[in-house]
mmCIF file of the N, C-alpha and C atoms, coordinates in Angstrom:
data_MODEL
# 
_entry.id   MODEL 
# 
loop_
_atom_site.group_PDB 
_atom_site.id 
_atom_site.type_symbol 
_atom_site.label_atom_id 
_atom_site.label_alt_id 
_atom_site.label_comp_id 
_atom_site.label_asym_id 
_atom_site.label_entity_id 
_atom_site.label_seq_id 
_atom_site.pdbx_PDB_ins_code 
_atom_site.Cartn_x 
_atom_site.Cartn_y 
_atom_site.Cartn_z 
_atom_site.occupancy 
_atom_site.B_iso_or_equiv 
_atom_site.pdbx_formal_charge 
_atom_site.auth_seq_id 
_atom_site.auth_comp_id 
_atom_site.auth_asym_id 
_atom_site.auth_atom_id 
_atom_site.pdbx_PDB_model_num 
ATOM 1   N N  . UNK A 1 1  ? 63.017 23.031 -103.850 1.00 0.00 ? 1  UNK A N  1 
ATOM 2   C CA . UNK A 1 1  ? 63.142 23.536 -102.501 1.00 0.00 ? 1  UNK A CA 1 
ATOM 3   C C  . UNK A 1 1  ? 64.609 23.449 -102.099 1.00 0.00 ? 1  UNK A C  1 
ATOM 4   N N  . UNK A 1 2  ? 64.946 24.558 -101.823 1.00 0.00 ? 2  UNK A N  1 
ATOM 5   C CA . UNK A 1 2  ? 66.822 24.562 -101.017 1.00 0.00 ? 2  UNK A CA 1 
ATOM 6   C C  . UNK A 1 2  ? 66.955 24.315 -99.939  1.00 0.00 ? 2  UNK A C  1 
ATOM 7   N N  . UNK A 1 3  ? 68.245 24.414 -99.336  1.00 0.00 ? 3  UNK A N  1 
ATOM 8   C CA . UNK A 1 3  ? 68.118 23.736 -98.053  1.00 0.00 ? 3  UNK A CA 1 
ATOM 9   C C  . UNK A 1 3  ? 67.505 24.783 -97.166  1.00 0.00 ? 3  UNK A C  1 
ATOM 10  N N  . UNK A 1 4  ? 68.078 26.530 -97.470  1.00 0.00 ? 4  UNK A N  1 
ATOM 11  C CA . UNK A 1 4  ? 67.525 27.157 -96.794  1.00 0.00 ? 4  UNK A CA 1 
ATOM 12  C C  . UNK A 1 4  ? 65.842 27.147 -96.143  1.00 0.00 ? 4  UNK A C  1 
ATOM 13  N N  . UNK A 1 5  ? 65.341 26.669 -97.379  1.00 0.00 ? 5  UNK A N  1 
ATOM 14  C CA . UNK A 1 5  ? 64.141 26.622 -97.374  1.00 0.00 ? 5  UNK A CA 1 
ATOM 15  C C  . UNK A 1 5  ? 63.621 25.673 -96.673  1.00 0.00 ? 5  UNK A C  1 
ATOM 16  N N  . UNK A 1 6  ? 64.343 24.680 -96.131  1.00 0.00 ? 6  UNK A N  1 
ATOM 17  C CA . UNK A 1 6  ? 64.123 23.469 -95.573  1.00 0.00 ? 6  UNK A CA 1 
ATOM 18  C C  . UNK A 1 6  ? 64.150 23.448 -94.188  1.00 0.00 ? 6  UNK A C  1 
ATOM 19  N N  . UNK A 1 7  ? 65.231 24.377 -93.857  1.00 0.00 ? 7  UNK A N  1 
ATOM 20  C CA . UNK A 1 7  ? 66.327 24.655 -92.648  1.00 0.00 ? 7  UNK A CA 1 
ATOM 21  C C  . UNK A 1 7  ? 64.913 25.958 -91.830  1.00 0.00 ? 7  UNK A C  1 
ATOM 22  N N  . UNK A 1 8  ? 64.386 26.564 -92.362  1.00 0.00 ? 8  UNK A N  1 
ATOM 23  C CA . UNK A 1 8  ? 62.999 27.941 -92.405  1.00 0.00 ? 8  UNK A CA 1 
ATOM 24  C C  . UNK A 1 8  ? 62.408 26.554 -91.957  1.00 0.00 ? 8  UNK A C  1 
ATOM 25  N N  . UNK A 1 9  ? 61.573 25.935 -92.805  1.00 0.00 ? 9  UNK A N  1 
ATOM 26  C CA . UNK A 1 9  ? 60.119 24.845 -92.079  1.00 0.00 ? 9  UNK A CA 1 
ATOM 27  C C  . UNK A 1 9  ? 60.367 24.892 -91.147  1.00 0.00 ? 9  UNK A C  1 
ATOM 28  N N  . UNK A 1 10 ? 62.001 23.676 -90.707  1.00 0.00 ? 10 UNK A N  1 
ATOM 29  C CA . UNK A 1 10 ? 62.175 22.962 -89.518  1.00 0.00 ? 10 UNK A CA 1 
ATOM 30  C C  . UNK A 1 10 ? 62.157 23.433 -88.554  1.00 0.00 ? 10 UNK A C  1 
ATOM 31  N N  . UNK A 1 11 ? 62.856 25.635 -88.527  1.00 0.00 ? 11 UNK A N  1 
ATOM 32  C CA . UNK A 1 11 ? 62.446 26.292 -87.304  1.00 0.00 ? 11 UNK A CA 1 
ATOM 33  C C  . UNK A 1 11 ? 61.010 26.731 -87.251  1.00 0.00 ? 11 UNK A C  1 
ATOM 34  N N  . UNK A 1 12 ? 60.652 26.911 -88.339  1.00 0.00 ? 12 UNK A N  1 
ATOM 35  C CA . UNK A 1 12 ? 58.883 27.544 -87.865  1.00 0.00 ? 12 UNK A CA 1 
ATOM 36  C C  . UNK A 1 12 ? 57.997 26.369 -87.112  1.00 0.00 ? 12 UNK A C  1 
ATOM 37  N N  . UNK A 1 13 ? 58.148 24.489 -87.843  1.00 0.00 ? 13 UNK A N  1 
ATOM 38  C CA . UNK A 1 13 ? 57.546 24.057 -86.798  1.00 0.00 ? 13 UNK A CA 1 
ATOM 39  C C  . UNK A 1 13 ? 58.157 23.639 -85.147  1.00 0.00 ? 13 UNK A C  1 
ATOM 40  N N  . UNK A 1 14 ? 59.305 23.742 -85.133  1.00 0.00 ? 14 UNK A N  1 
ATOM 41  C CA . UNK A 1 14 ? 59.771 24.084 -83.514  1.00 0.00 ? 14 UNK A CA 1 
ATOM 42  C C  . UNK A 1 14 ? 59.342 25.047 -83.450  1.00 0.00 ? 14 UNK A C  1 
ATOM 43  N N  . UNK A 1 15 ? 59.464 26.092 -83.678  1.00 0.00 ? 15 UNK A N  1 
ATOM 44  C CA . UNK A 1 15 ? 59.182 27.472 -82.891  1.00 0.00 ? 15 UNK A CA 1 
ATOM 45  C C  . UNK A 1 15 ? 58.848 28.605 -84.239  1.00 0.00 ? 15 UNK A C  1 
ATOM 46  N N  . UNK A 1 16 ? 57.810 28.448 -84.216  1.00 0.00 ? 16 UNK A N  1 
ATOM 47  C CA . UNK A 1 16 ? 57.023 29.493 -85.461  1.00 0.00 ? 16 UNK A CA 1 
ATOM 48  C C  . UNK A 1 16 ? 57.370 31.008 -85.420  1.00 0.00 ? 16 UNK A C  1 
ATOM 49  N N  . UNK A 1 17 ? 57.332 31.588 -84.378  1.00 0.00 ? 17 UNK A N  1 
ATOM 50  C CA . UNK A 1 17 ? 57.662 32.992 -84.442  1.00 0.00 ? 17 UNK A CA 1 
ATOM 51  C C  . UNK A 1 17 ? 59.393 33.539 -85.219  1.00 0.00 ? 17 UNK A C  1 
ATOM 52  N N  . UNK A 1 18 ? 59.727 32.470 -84.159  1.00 0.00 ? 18 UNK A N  1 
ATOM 53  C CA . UNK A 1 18 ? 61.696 32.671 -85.041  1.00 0.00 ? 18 UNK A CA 1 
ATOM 54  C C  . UNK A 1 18 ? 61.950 32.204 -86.187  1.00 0.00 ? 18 UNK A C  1 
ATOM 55  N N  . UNK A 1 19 ? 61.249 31.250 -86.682  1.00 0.00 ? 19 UNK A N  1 
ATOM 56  C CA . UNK A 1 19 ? 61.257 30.728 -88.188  1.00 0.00 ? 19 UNK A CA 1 
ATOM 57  C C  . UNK A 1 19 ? 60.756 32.166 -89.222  1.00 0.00 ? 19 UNK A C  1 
ATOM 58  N N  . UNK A 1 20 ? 59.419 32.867 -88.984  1.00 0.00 ? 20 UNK A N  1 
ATOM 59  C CA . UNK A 1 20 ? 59.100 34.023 -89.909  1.00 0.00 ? 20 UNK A CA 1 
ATOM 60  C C  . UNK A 1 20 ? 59.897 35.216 -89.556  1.00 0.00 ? 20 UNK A C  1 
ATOM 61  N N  . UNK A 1 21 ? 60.235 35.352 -88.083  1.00 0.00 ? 21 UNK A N  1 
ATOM 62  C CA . UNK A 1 21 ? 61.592 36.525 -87.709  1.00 0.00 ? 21 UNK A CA 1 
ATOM 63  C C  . UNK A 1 21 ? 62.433 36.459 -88.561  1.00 0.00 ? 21 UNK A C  1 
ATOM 64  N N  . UNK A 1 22 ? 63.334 35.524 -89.068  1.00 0.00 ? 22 UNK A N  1 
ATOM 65  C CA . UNK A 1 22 ? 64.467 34.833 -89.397  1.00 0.00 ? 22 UNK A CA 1 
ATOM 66  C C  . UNK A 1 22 ? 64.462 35.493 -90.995  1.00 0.00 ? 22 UNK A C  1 
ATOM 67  N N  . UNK A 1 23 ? 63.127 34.940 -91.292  1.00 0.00 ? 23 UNK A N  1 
ATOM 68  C CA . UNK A 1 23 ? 62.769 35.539 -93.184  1.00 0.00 ? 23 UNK A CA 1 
ATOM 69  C C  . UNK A 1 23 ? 61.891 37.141 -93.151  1.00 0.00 ? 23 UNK A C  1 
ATOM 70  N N  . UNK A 1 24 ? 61.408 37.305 -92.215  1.00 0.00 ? 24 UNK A N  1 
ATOM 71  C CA . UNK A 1 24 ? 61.138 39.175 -92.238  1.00 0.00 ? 24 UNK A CA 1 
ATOM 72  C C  . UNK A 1 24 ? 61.433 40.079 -91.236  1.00 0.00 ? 24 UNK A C  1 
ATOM 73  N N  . UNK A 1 25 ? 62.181 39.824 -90.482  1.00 0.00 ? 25 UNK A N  1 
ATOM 74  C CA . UNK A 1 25 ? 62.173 40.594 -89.073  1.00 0.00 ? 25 UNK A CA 1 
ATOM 75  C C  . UNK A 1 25 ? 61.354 40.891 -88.460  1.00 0.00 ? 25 UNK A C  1 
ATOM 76  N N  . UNK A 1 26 ? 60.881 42.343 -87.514  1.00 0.00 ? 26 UNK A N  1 
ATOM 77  C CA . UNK A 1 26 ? 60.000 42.555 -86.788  1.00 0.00 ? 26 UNK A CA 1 
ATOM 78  C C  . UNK A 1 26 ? 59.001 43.471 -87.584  1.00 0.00 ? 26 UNK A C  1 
ATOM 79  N N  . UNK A 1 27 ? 58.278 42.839 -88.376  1.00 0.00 ? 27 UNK A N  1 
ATOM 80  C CA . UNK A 1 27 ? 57.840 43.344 -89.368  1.00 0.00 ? 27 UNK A CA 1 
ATOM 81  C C  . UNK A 1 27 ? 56.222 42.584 -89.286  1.00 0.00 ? 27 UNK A C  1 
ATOM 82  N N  . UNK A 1 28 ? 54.890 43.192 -89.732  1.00 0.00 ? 28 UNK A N  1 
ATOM 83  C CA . UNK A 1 28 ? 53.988 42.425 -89.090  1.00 0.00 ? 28 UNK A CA 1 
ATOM 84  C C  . UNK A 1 28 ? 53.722 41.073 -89.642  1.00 0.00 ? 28 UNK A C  1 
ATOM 85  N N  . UNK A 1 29 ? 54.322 40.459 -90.232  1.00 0.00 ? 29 UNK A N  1 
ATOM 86  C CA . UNK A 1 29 ? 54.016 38.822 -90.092  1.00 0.00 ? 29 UNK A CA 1 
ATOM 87  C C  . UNK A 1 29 ? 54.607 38.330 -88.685  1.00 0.00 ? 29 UNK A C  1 
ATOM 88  N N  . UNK A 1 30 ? 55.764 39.040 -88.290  1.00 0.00 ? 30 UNK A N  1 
ATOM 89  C CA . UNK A 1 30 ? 56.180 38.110 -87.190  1.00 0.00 ? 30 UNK A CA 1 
ATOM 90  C C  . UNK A 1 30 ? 55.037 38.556 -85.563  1.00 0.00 ? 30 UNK A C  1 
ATOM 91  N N  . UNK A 1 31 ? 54.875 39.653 -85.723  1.00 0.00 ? 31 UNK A N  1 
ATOM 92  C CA . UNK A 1 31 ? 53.783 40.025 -84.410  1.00 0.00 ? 31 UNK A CA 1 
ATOM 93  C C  . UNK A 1 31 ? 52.721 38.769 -85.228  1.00 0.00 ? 31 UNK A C  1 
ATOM 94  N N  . UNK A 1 32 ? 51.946 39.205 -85.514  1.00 0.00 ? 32 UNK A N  1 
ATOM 95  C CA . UNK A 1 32 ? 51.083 37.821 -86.673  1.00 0.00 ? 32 UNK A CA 1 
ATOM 96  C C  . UNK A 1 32 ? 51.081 36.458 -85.785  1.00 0.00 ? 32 UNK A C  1 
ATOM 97  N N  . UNK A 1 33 ? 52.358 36.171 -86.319  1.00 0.00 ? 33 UNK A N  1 
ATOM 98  C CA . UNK A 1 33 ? 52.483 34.646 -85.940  1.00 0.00 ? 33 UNK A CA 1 
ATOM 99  C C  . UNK A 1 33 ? 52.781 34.499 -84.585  1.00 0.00 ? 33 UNK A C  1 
ATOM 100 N N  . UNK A 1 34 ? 53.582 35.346 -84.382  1.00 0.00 ? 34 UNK A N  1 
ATOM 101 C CA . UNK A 1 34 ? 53.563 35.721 -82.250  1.00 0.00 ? 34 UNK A CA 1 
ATOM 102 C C  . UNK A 1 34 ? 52.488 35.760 -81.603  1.00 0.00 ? 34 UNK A C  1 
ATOM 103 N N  . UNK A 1 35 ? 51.608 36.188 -82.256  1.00 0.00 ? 35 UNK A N  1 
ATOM 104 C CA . UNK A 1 35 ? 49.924 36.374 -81.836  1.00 0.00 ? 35 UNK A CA 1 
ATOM 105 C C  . UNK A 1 35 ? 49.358 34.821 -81.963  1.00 0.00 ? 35 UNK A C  1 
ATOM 106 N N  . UNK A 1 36 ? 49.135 34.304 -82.746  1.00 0.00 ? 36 UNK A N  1 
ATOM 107 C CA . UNK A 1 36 ? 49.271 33.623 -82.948  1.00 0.00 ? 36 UNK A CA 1 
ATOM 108 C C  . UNK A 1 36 ? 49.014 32.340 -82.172  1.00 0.00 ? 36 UNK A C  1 
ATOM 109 N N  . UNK A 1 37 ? 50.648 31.998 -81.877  1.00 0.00 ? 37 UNK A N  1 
ATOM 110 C CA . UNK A 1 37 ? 51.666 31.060 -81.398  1.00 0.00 ? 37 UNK A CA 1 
ATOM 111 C C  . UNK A 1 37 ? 50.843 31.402 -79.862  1.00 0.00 ? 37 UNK A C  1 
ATOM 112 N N  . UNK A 1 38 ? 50.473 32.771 -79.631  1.00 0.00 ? 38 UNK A N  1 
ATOM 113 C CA . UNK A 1 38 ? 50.363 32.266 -78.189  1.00 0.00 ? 38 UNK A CA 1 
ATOM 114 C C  . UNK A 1 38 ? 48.602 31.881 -78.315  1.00 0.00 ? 38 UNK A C  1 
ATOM 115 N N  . UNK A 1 39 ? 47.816 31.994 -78.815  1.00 0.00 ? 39 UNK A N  1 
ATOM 116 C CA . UNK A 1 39 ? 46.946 31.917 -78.798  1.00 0.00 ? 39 UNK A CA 1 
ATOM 117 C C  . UNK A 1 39 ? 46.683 30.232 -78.813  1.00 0.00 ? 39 UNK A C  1 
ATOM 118 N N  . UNK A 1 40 ? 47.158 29.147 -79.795  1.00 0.00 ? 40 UNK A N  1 
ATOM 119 C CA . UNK A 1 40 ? 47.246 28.409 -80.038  1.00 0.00 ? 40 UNK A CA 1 
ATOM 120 C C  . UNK A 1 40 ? 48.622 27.677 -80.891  1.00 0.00 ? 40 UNK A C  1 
ATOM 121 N N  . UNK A 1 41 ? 49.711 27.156 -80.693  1.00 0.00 ? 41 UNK A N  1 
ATOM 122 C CA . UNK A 1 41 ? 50.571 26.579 -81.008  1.00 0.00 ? 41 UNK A CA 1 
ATOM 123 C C  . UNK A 1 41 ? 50.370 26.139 -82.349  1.00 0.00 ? 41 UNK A C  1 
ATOM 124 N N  . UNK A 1 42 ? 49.450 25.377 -83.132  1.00 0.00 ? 42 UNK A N  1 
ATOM 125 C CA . UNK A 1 42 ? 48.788 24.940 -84.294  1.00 0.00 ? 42 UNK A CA 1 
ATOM 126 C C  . UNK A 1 42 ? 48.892 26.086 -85.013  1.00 0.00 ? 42 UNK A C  1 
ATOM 127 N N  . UNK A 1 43 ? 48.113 26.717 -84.745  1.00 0.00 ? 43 UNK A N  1 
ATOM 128 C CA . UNK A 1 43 ? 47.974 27.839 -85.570  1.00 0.00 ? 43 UNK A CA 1 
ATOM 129 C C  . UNK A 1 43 ? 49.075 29.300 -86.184  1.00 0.00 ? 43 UNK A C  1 
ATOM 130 N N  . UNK A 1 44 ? 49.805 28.827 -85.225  1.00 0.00 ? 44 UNK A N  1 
ATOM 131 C CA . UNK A 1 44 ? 51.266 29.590 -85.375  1.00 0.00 ? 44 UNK A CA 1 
ATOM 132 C C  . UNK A 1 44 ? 52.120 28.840 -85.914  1.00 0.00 ? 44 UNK A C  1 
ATOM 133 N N  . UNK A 1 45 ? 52.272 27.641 -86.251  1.00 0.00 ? 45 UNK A N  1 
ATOM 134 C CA . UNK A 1 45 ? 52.901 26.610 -87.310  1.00 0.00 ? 45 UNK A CA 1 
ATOM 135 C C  . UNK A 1 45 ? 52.035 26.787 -88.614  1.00 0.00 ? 45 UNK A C  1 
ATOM 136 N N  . UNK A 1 46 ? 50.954 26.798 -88.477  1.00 0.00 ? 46 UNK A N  1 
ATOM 137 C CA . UNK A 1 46 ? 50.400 26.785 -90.374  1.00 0.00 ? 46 UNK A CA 1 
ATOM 138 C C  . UNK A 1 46 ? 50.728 28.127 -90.546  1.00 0.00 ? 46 UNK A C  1 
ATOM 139 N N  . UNK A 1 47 ? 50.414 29.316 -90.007  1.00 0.00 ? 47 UNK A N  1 
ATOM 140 C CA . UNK A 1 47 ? 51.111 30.504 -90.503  1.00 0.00 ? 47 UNK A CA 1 
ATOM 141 C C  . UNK A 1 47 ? 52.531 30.568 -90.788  1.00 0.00 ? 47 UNK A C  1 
ATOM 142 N N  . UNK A 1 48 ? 53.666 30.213 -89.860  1.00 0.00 ? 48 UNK A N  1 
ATOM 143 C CA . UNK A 1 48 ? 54.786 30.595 -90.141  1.00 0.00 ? 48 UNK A CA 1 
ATOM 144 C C  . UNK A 1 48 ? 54.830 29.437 -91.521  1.00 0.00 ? 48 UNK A C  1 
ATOM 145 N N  . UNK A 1 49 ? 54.754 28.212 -91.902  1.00 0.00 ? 49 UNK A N  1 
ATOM 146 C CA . UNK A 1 49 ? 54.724 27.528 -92.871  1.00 0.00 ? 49 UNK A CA 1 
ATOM 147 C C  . UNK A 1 49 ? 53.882 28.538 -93.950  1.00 0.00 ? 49 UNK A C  1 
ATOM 148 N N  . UNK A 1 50 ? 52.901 28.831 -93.687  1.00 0.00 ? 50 UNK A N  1 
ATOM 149 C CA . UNK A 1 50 ? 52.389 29.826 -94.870  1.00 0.00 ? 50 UNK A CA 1 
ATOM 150 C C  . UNK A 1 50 ? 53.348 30.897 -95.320  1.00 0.00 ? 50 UNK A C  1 
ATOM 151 N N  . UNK A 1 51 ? 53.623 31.679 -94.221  1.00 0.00 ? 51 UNK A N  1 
ATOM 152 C CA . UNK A 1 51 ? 54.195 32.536 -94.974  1.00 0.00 ? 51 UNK A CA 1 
ATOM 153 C C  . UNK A 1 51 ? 55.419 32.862 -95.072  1.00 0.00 ? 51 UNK A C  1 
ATOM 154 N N  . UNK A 1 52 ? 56.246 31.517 -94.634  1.00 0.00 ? 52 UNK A N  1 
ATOM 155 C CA . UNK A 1 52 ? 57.216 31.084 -95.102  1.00 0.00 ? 52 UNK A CA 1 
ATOM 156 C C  . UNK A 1 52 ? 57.755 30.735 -96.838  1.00 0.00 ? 52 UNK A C  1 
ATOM 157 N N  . UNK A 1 53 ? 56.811 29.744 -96.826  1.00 0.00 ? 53 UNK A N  1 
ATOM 158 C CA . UNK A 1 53 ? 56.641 29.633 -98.588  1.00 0.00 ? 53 UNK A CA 1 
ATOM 159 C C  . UNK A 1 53 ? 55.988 30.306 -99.401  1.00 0.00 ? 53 UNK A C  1 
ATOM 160 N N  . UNK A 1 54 ? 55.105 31.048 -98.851  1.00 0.00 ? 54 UNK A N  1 
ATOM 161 C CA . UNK A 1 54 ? 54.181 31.957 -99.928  1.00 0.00 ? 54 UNK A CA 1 
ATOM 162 C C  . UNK A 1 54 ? 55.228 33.053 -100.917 1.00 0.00 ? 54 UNK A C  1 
# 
């Protein structure tokens, strides 16, 4: 794991939507995890962590 990769977690679990923005733009993982994030906070951290590393 690099740091980049490290530096990605640490924003997706502060703030999940800008962590998967960051690695795909406005592209639909980030609506996804925006959806998400507002629905439940939890659940917009295991996604952006998902598909962060996937």
């Amino acid at each position: 794991m690099g740091t980049a990769t490290c530096l990605d977690l640490l924003v997706a679990i502060i703030l999940p939507p800008l962590g998967v923005f960051l690695k795909f733009g406005c592209k639909v993982e980030f609506w996804l995890c925006l959806l998400l994030t507002i629905l439940g906070y939890i659940p917009g951290i295991i996604y952006a962590v998902y598909a962060i590393t996937k």
